[in-house]
C-alpha positions as CSV (number, residue, x, y, z in Angstrom):
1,X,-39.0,7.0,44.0
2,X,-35.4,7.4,44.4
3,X,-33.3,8.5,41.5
4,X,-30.0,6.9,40.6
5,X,-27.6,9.4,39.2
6,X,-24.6,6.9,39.4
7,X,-22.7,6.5,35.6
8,X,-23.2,2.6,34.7
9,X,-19.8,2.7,32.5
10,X,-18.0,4.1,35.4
11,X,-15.8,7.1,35.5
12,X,-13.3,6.4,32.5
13,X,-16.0,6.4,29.5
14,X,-17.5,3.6,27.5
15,X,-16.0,0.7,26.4
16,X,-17.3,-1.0,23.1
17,X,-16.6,-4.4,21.4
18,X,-16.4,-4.4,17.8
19,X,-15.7,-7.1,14.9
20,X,-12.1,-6.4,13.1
21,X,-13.0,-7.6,9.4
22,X,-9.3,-9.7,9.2
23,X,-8.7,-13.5,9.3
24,X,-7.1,-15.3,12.5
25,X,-3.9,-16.5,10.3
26,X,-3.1,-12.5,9.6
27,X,-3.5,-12.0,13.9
28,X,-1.3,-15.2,14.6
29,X,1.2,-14.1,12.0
30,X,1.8,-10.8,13.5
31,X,1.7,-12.2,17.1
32,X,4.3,-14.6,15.7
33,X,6.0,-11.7,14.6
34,X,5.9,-9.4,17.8
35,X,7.0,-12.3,20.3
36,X,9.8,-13.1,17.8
37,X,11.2,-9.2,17.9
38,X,10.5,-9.4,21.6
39,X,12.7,-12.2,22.2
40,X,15.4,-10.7,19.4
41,X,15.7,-7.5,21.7
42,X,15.6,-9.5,24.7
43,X,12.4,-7.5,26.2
44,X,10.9,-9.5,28.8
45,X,7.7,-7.2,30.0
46,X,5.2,-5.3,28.1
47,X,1.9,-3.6,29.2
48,X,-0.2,-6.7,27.2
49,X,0.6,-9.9,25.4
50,X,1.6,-10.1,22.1
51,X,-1.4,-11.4,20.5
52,X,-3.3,-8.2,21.9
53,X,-0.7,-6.1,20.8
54,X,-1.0,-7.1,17.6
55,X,-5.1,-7.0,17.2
56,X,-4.9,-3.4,17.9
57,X,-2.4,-2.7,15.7
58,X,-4.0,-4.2,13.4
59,X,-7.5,-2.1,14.2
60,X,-5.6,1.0,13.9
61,X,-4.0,0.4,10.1
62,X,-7.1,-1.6,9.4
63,X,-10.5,0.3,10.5
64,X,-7.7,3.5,11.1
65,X,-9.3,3.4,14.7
66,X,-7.6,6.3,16.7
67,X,-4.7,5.2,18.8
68,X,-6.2,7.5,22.0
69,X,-9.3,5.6,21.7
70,X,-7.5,2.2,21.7
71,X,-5.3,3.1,24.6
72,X,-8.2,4.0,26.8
73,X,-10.1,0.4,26.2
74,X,-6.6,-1.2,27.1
75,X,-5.2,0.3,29.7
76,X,-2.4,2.1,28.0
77,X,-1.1,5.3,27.1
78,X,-1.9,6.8,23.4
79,X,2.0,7.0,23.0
80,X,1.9,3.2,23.7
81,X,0.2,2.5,21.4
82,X,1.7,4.7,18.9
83,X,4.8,3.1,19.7
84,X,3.7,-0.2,19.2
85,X,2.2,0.6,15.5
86,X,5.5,1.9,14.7
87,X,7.4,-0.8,15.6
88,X,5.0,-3.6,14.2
89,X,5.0,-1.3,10.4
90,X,8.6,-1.5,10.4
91,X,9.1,-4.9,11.1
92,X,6.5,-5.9,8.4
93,X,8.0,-3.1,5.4
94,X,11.4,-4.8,6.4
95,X,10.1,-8.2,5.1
96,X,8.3,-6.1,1.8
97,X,9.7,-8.1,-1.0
98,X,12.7,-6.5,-3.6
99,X,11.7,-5.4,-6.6
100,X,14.8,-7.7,-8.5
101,X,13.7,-10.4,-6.0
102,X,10.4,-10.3,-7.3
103,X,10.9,-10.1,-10.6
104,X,13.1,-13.1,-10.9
105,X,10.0,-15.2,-9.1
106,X,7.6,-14.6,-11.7
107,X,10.2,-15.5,-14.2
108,X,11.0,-19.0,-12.6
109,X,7.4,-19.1,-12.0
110,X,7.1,-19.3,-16.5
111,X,5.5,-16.2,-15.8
112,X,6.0,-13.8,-19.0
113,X,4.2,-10.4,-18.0
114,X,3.7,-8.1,-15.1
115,X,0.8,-5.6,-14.8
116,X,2.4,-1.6,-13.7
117,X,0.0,0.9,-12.4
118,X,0.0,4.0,-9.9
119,X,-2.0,5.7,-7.5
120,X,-2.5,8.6,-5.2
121,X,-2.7,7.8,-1.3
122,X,-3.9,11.1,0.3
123,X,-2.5,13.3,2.9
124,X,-3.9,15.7,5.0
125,X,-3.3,19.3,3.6
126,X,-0.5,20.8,5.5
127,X,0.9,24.8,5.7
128,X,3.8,25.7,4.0
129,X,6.2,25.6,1.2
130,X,7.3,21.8,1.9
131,X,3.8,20.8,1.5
132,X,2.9,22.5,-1.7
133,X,5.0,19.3,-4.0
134,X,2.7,17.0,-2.8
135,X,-0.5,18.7,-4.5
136,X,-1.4,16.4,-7.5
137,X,-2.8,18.7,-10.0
138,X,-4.4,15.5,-11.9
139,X,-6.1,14.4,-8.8
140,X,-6.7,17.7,-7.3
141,X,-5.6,16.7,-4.1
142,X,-2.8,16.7,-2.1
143,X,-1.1,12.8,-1.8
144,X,1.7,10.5,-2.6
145,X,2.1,8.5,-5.5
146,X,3.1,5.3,-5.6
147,X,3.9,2.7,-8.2
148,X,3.0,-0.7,-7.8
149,X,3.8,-4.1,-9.7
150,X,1.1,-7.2,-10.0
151,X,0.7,-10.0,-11.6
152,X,-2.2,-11.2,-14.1
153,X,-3.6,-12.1,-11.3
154,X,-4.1,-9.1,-9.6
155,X,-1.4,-9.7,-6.5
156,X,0.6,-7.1,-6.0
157,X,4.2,-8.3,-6.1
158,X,5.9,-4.8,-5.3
159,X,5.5,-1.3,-4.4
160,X,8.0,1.6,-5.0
161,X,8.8,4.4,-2.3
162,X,6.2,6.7,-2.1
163,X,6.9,10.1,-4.2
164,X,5.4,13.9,-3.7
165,X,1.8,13.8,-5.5
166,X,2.6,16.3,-8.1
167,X,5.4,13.4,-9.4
168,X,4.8,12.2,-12.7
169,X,3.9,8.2,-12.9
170,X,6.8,8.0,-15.6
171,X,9.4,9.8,-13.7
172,X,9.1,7.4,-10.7
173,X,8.8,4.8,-13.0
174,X,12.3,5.9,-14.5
175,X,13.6,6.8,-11.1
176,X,13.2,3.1,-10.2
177,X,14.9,1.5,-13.3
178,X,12.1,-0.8,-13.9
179,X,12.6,-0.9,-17.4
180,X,16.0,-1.8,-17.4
181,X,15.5,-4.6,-14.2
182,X,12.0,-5.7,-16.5
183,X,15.0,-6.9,-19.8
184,X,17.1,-8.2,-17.5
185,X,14.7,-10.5,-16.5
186,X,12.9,-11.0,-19.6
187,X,9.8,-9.8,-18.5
188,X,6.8,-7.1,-20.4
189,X,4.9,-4.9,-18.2
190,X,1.3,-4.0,-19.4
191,X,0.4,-0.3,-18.7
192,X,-1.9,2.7,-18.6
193,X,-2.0,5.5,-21.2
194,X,0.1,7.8,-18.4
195,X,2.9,5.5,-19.7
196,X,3.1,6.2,-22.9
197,X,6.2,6.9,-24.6
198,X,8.2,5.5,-21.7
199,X,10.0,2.8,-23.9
200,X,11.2,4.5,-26.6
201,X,15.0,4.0,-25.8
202,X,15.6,1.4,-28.4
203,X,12.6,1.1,-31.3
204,X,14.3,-2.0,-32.6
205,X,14.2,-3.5,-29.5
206,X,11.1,-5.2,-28.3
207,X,8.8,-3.3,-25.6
208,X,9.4,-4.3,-22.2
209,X,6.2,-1.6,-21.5
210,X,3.0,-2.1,-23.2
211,X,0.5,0.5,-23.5
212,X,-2.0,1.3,-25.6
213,X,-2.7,4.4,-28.3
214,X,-3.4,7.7,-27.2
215,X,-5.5,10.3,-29.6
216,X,-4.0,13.5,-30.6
217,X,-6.7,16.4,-32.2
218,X,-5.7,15.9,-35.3
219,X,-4.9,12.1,-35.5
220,X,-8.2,10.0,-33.8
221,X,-7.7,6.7,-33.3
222,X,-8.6,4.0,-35.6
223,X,-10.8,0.8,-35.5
224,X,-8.1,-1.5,-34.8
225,X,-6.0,1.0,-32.2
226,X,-9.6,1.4,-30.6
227,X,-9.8,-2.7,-30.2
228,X,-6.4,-3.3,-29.3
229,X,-6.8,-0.4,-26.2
230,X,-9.8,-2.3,-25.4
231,X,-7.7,-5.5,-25.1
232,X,-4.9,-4.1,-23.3
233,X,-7.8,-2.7,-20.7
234,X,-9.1,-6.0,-20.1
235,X,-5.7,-7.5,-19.5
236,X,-4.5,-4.8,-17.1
237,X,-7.7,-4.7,-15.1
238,X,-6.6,-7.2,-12.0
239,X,-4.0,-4.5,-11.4
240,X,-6.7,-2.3,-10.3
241,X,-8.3,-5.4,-7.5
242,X,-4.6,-5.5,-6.1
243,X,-5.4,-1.5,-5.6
244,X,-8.5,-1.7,-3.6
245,X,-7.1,-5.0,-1.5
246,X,-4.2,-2.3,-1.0
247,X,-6.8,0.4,0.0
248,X,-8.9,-1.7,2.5
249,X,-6.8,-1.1,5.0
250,X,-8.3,2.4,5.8
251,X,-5.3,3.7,7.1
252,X,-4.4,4.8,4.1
253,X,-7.8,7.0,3.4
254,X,-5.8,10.1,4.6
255,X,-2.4,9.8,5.9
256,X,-2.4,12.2,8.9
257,X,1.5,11.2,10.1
258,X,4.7,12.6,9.0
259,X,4.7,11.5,4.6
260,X,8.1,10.3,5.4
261,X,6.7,7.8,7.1
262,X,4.1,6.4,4.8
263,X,7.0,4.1,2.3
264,X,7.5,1.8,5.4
265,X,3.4,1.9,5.8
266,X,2.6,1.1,2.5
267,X,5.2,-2.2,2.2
268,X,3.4,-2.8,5.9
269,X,0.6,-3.2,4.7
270,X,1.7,-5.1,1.3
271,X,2.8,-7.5,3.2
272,X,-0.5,-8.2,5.5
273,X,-2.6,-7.5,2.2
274,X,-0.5,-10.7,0.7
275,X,-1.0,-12.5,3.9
276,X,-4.8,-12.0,3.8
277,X,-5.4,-12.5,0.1
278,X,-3.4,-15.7,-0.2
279,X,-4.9,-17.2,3.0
Protein backbone atom coordinates (compact mmCIF):
# COMPACT_ATOMS: atom_id res chain seq x y z
CA UNK A 1 0.00 0.00 0.00
CA UNK A 2 1.31 3.33 -0.73
CA UNK A 3 1.51 5.98 1.98
CA UNK A 4 0.38 9.50 1.45
CA UNK A 5 2.50 11.89 3.43
CA UNK A 6 1.06 15.08 1.56
CA UNK A 7 -0.57 17.84 4.40
CA UNK A 8 -4.45 17.99 3.42
CA UNK A 9 -4.63 21.85 4.85
CA UNK A 10 -1.73 22.67 2.67
CA UNK A 11 1.38 24.48 3.58
CA UNK A 12 -0.01 27.64 5.46
CA UNK A 13 -1.83 25.85 8.50
CA UNK A 14 -5.56 25.18 9.22
CA UNK A 15 -8.19 27.27 8.50
CA UNK A 16 -11.44 26.97 10.82
CA UNK A 17 -14.96 28.44 10.55
CA UNK A 18 -16.50 29.58 13.61
CA UNK A 19 -19.90 31.23 14.78
CA UNK A 20 -19.32 35.04 16.13
CA UNK A 21 -22.17 35.26 18.82
CA UNK A 22 -23.31 39.08 17.47
CA UNK A 23 -26.47 40.04 15.49
CA UNK A 24 -26.31 41.08 11.60
CA UNK A 25 -27.58 44.78 12.38
CA UNK A 26 -24.27 45.29 14.71
CA UNK A 27 -22.07 43.81 11.35
CA UNK A 28 -24.02 46.08 8.85
CA UNK A 29 -23.68 49.05 11.15
CA UNK A 30 -20.06 48.80 11.31
CA UNK A 31 -19.67 48.05 7.64
CA UNK A 32 -21.87 51.20 7.22
CA UNK A 33 -19.41 52.70 9.25
CA UNK A 34 -16.05 51.58 7.59
CA UNK A 35 -17.28 52.32 3.92
CA UNK A 36 -18.41 55.77 5.26
CA UNK A 37 -14.69 56.61 6.73
CA UNK A 38 -13.43 55.05 3.60
CA UNK A 39 -15.14 57.38 1.33
CA UNK A 40 -14.47 60.44 4.01
CA UNK A 41 -10.58 59.79 3.54
CA UNK A 42 -11.01 59.24 -0.02
CA UNK A 43 -9.29 55.56 0.16
CA UNK A 44 -10.28 53.66 -2.76
CA UNK A 45 -8.42 50.11 -2.18
CA UNK A 46 -8.19 47.90 0.74
CA UNK A 47 -6.91 44.26 1.12
CA UNK A 48 -10.90 43.06 1.81
CA UNK A 49 -14.36 44.71 1.69
CA UNK A 50 -15.71 46.48 4.22
CA UNK A 51 -18.18 44.10 5.53
CA UNK A 52 -15.23 41.59 6.12
CA UNK A 53 -13.28 44.14 7.70
CA UNK A 54 -15.62 44.69 9.96
CA UNK A 55 -16.56 40.90 11.03
CA UNK A 56 -13.08 40.48 12.12
CA UNK A 57 -12.89 43.29 13.92
CA UNK A 58 -15.54 42.50 15.53
CA UNK A 59 -14.11 38.71 16.34
CA UNK A 60 -11.13 40.25 17.79
CA UNK A 61 -12.91 42.85 20.53
CA UNK A 62 -15.71 40.24 20.71
CA UNK A 63 -14.27 36.49 21.17
CA UNK A 64 -10.57 38.62 21.74
CA UNK A 65 -9.47 36.27 18.86
CA UNK A 66 -5.69 37.03 18.17
CA UNK A 67 -5.15 39.43 15.32
CA UNK A 68 -2.00 36.95 13.92
CA UNK A 69 -4.50 34.29 13.75
CA UNK A 70 -7.06 36.40 11.88
CA UNK A 71 -4.58 37.73 9.40
CA UNK A 72 -3.45 34.22 8.48
CA UNK A 73 -7.24 33.02 7.63
CA UNK A 74 -7.56 36.30 5.49
CA UNK A 75 -4.78 36.83 3.71
CA UNK A 76 -3.35 39.79 5.53
CA UNK A 77 -0.67 40.88 7.58
CA UNK A 78 -1.13 40.85 11.71
CA UNK A 79 -0.29 44.69 11.42
CA UNK A 80 -3.28 44.84 9.12
CA UNK A 81 -5.31 43.79 11.02
CA UNK A 82 -4.14 45.64 14.02
CA UNK A 83 -4.58 48.59 12.05
CA UNK A 84 -7.92 48.03 11.13
CA UNK A 85 -9.15 47.45 14.95
CA UNK A 86 -7.59 50.66 15.69
CA UNK A 87 -9.13 52.54 13.34
CA UNK A 88 -12.77 50.97 13.63
CA UNK A 89 -12.35 51.60 18.02
CA UNK A 90 -11.78 55.05 17.29
CA UNK A 91 -14.37 55.81 15.04
CA UNK A 92 -16.94 54.09 17.35
CA UNK A 93 -15.50 55.90 20.97
CA UNK A 94 -15.84 59.18 18.75
CA UNK A 95 -19.58 58.59 18.50
CA UNK A 96 -19.57 57.43 22.65
CA UNK A 97 -22.33 59.67 23.92
CA UNK A 98 -21.36 63.02 26.43
CA UNK A 99 -21.94 62.72 29.69
CA UNK A 100 -24.07 66.36 29.71
CA UNK A 101 -25.63 65.06 26.49
CA UNK A 102 -26.79 62.17 28.21
CA UNK A 103 -27.92 63.41 31.11
CA UNK A 104 -30.17 65.94 29.59
CA UNK A 105 -31.93 62.79 27.49
CA UNK A 106 -33.05 61.08 30.44
CA UNK A 107 -34.35 64.25 31.80
CA UNK A 108 -36.56 65.03 28.63
CA UNK A 109 -37.15 61.44 28.64
CA UNK A 110 -39.28 62.32 32.47
CA UNK A 111 -36.65 60.20 33.65
CA UNK A 112 -35.87 61.19 37.40
CA UNK A 113 -32.81 58.87 38.51
CA UNK A 114 -29.68 57.37 37.08
CA UNK A 115 -27.95 54.23 38.47
CA UNK A 116 -23.72 55.03 39.17
CA UNK A 117 -21.41 52.17 39.66
CA UNK A 118 -17.62 51.15 38.93
CA UNK A 119 -15.52 48.46 37.92
CA UNK A 120 -12.09 47.11 37.41
CA UNK A 121 -11.18 46.03 33.68
CA UNK A 122 -7.80 44.07 34.01
CA UNK A 123 -4.50 44.52 32.55
CA UNK A 124 -1.72 42.34 32.14
CA UNK A 125 0.90 42.89 34.93
CA UNK A 126 3.71 45.01 33.54
CA UNK A 127 7.48 45.78 35.04
CA UNK A 128 8.21 48.89 36.41
CA UNK A 129 7.43 51.96 38.45
CA UNK A 130 4.68 53.27 35.88
CA UNK A 131 2.80 50.12 36.32
CA UNK A 132 2.75 49.80 40.06
CA UNK A 133 -0.61 52.82 40.18
CA UNK A 134 -2.62 50.51 38.47
CA UNK A 135 -2.50 47.61 41.22
CA UNK A 136 -6.04 47.77 42.90
CA UNK A 137 -5.41 46.84 46.36
CA UNK A 138 -9.43 46.10 46.78
CA UNK A 139 -9.35 43.82 43.82
CA UNK A 140 -5.94 42.52 44.26
CA UNK A 141 -5.17 42.91 40.82
CA UNK A 142 -3.69 45.12 38.55
CA UNK A 143 -6.69 47.15 36.21
CA UNK A 144 -8.37 50.31 35.41
CA UNK A 145 -11.29 51.62 36.83
CA UNK A 146 -13.98 52.97 35.27
CA UNK A 147 -17.21 54.62 36.23
CA UNK A 148 -20.17 54.10 34.39
CA UNK A 149 -23.78 55.67 34.29
CA UNK A 150 -27.20 53.57 33.55
CA UNK A 151 -30.45 53.87 33.72
CA UNK A 152 -33.22 51.85 35.73
CA UNK A 153 -33.09 49.91 33.15
CA UNK A 154 -29.88 48.66 33.14
CA UNK A 155 -28.45 50.52 29.76
CA UNK A 156 -25.54 52.08 30.21
CA UNK A 157 -25.78 55.72 29.11
CA UNK A 158 -22.10 56.74 29.79
CA UNK A 159 -18.68 55.70 30.69
CA UNK A 160 -15.86 57.93 32.23
CA UNK A 161 -12.07 57.74 31.03
CA UNK A 162 -10.56 54.90 32.39
CA UNK A 163 -8.36 55.72 35.69
CA UNK A 164 -5.15 53.68 37.31
CA UNK A 165 -6.74 50.66 39.41
CA UNK A 166 -5.50 51.86 42.72
CA UNK A 167 -8.01 55.13 42.04
CA UNK A 168 -10.66 55.49 44.45
CA UNK A 169 -14.39 55.20 42.88
CA UNK A 170 -15.18 58.67 44.63
CA UNK A 171 -12.15 60.44 43.39
CA UNK A 172 -13.04 59.71 39.74
CA UNK A 173 -16.40 60.31 40.51
CA UNK A 174 -15.33 63.92 41.76
CA UNK A 175 -12.76 64.25 38.99
CA UNK A 176 -15.69 64.03 36.62
CA UNK A 177 -18.05 66.62 38.21
CA UNK A 178 -20.96 64.32 38.16
CA UNK A 179 -22.46 65.69 41.06
CA UNK A 180 -22.53 69.03 39.99
CA UNK A 181 -23.69 68.08 35.98
CA UNK A 182 -26.39 65.43 38.04
CA UNK A 183 -28.18 69.26 39.86
CA UNK A 184 -27.92 70.90 36.93
CA UNK A 185 -30.05 68.62 35.37
CA UNK A 186 -32.19 67.73 38.07
CA UNK A 187 -31.31 64.25 38.27
CA UNK A 188 -30.40 61.58 41.64
CA UNK A 189 -28.01 58.96 41.10
CA UNK A 190 -28.44 55.63 43.16
CA UNK A 191 -25.13 54.17 44.42
CA UNK A 192 -22.98 51.65 46.17
CA UNK A 193 -21.68 51.81 49.70
CA UNK A 194 -17.97 52.87 48.01
CA UNK A 195 -19.95 56.21 47.64
CA UNK A 196 -20.67 57.06 50.74
CA UNK A 197 -20.13 60.41 52.04
CA UNK A 198 -19.65 61.80 48.52
CA UNK A 199 -22.59 64.37 48.86
CA UNK A 200 -22.07 65.98 51.78
CA UNK A 201 -21.30 69.50 50.25
CA UNK A 202 -24.52 71.01 51.14
CA UNK A 203 -26.71 68.84 54.04
CA UNK A 204 -29.64 71.21 53.40
CA UNK A 205 -29.67 70.52 49.96
CA UNK A 206 -31.25 67.39 48.74
CA UNK A 207 -28.98 64.38 47.62
CA UNK A 208 -28.24 64.15 44.11
CA UNK A 209 -26.25 60.63 45.28
CA UNK A 210 -28.10 57.98 47.09
CA UNK A 211 -26.52 55.43 48.95
CA UNK A 212 -27.23 53.36 51.59
CA UNK A 213 -25.83 53.01 55.46
CA UNK A 214 -22.63 51.75 56.17
CA UNK A 215 -21.90 49.95 59.85
CA UNK A 216 -19.21 51.31 61.97
CA UNK A 217 -17.86 48.80 65.15
CA UNK A 218 -19.51 50.56 67.44
CA UNK A 219 -22.75 51.84 65.73
CA UNK A 220 -24.48 48.44 63.77
CA UNK A 221 -27.03 49.15 61.72
CA UNK A 222 -30.66 49.19 62.54
CA UNK A 223 -33.87 47.45 61.37
CA UNK A 224 -35.03 50.11 59.20
CA UNK A 225 -31.26 51.26 57.83
CA UNK A 226 -30.91 47.28 57.20
CA UNK A 227 -34.41 47.44 54.94
CA UNK A 228 -33.86 50.60 53.34
CA UNK A 229 -30.02 49.11 52.14
CA UNK A 230 -31.99 46.24 50.94
CA UNK A 231 -34.21 48.56 48.88
CA UNK A 232 -31.62 50.63 47.55
CA UNK A 233 -29.82 47.07 46.36
CA UNK A 234 -32.77 46.02 44.53
CA UNK A 235 -33.05 49.32 42.79
CA UNK A 236 -29.44 49.63 41.76
CA UNK A 237 -29.19 46.01 40.63
CA UNK A 238 -29.72 46.59 36.56
CA UNK A 239 -26.59 48.68 36.86
CA UNK A 240 -24.69 45.52 37.38
CA UNK A 241 -26.55 43.65 33.76
CA UNK A 242 -25.27 46.91 31.84
CA UNK A 243 -21.72 45.56 33.50
CA UNK A 244 -21.74 42.07 32.14
CA UNK A 245 -23.36 43.34 28.59
CA UNK A 246 -20.16 45.68 28.93
CA UNK A 247 -17.97 42.58 29.71
CA UNK A 248 -19.16 40.19 26.89
CA UNK A 249 -17.06 41.56 24.74
CA UNK A 250 -13.98 39.52 25.94
CA UNK A 251 -11.60 41.96 24.91
CA UNK A 252 -11.84 43.37 27.89
CA UNK A 253 -10.90 40.03 30.10
CA UNK A 254 -7.25 41.30 30.18
CA UNK A 255 -6.24 44.35 28.34
CA UNK A 256 -2.83 43.29 26.87
CA UNK A 257 -2.36 46.92 24.73
CA UNK A 258 -0.86 50.07 25.78
CA UNK A 259 -3.75 51.24 29.08
CA UNK A 260 -3.69 54.50 27.31
CA UNK A 261 -5.45 53.02 24.83
CA UNK A 262 -8.22 51.25 26.59
CA UNK A 263 -10.71 54.93 27.24
CA UNK A 264 -11.28 54.89 23.42
CA UNK A 265 -11.95 50.86 23.75
CA UNK A 266 -14.27 50.94 26.36
CA UNK A 267 -16.70 53.92 24.68
CA UNK A 268 -16.00 51.38 21.41
CA UNK A 269 -17.40 49.00 22.75
CA UNK A 270 -20.35 51.07 24.69
CA UNK A 271 -21.39 51.93 21.68
CA UNK A 272 -21.71 48.34 19.86
CA UNK A 273 -23.03 46.96 23.41
CA UNK A 274 -25.99 49.71 22.84
CA UNK A 275 -26.29 48.67 19.38
CA UNK A 276 -26.75 45.01 20.27
CA UNK A 277 -28.86 45.41 23.39
CA UNK A 278 -31.40 47.78 21.75
CA UNK A 279 -31.64 45.68 18.54
Amino acid sequence: MKKNNHHAEGPDGLVYTARLPLSSVTLNYLADLIRGHLKKIGSRWRALPAGKIAGIVLAVLRCDQRPGDLAGGNGVHRTTVTRWVREVVGLLAARAPRLDRALKKIARKGGGIVLLDGTLIRTRRRTGTENRKNYSGKSKCHGLLVIALTDDKGRLLWVSATRPGRTSEITAYRHDQLTHKLRTVGLGAIADLGFVGLDDTDPDADPAVITGYKAARNRPLTRGQKLSNKVLAAVRAPVEHGFAHLKNWRVLGTVRTDPKWATALVRALLVLTNREVSR
